[in-house]
N, C-alpha and C positions, 0 to 999 in steps of 0.2 A: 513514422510518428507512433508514441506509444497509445496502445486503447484505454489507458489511466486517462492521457490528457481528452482523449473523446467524452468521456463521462461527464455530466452535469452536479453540479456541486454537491447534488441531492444523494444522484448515484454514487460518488463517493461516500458520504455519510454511510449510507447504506452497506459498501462494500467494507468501509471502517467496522463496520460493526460485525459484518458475519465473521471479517477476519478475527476481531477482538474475540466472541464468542465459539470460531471454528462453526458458525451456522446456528442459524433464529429462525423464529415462527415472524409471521406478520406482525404479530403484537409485542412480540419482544426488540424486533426492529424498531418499530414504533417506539418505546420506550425506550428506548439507550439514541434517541438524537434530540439535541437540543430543537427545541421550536419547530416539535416535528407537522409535518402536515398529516392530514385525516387517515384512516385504518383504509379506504379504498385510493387511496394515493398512493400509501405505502405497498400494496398490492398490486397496483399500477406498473408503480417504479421497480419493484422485481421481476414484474413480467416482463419489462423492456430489457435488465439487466439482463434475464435467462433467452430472450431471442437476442440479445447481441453475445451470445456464449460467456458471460461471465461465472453466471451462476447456476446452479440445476437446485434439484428438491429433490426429497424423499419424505413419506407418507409416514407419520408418527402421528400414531392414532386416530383420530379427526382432523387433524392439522397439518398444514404442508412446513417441514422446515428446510430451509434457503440454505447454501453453502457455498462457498467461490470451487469453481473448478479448476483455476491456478491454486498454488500452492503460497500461502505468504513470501516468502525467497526468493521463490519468482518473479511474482508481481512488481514486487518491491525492488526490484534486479532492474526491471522491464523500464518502470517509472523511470528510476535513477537512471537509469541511458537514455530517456528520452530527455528529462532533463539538462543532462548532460550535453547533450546535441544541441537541445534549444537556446540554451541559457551560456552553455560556458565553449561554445566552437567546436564541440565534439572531443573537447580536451579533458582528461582526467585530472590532468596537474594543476590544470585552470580552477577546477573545481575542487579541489583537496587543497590549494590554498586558499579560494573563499570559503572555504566551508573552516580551516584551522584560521584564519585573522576573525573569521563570525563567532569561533569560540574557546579560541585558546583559555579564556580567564574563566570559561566552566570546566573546565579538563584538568583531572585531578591528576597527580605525578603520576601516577597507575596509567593512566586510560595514555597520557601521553609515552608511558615506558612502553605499553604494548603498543601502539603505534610505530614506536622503532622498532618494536622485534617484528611487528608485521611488513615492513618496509625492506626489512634483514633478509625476510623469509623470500619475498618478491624478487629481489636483488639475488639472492643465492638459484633460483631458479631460473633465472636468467641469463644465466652463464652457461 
């Protein structure tokens, strides 16, 4: 199972953000979450983040700022296969076509032409 889905709603918010910014202070976390909770929650919630190895810190100036120690790519790699497993039987095709019937009518001729050539590119190395 992936340690995305271990996280509490919170801790994602959280990890949304350092990813969005590449790393925040306490107070900047705090401001980029909806209906965030107090400056010592938000302190709280990174410190459980960085003893479950999500996140480390570095010392800018008086202030500690927070950063993921995975790499966005990654993460988002990590989720998406746990996902995967969970939700659609460990099948990729299961999931590439709920994901194309959830949004073909937002998929411009573009994004759908590259989808064939990336489908092209898969298929020719498969040979």
């Amino acid at each position: 199972m992936s340690n995305a889905i271990l996280l509490s709603r919170r801790e994602r918010q959280i990890m949304d953000v350092l990813y969005k910014f590449e790393g925040a202070s306490v107070k900047e976390v705090q401001e980029n979450i909806v209906d965030a909770p107090s400056y010592s929650a938000v302190r709280t919630l990174l410190q459980k983040l960085k003893d479950k190895g999500h996140i480390s810190h570095k010392e800018r100036g008086k202030k500690y700022v927070y950063y993921p120690v995975v790499k966005h790519k990654k993460a988002s790699r990590s989720a998406l296969s746990g996902i995967i497993s969970t939700f659609f039987r460990d099948s990729t095709f299961i999931a590439m076509n709920s994901l194309l019937e959830m949004s073909t009518n937002d998929m411009t001729d573009e994004e759908l032409e590259k989808l064939e050539q990336l489908i092209q590119e898969k298929k020719s190395k498969n040979i």
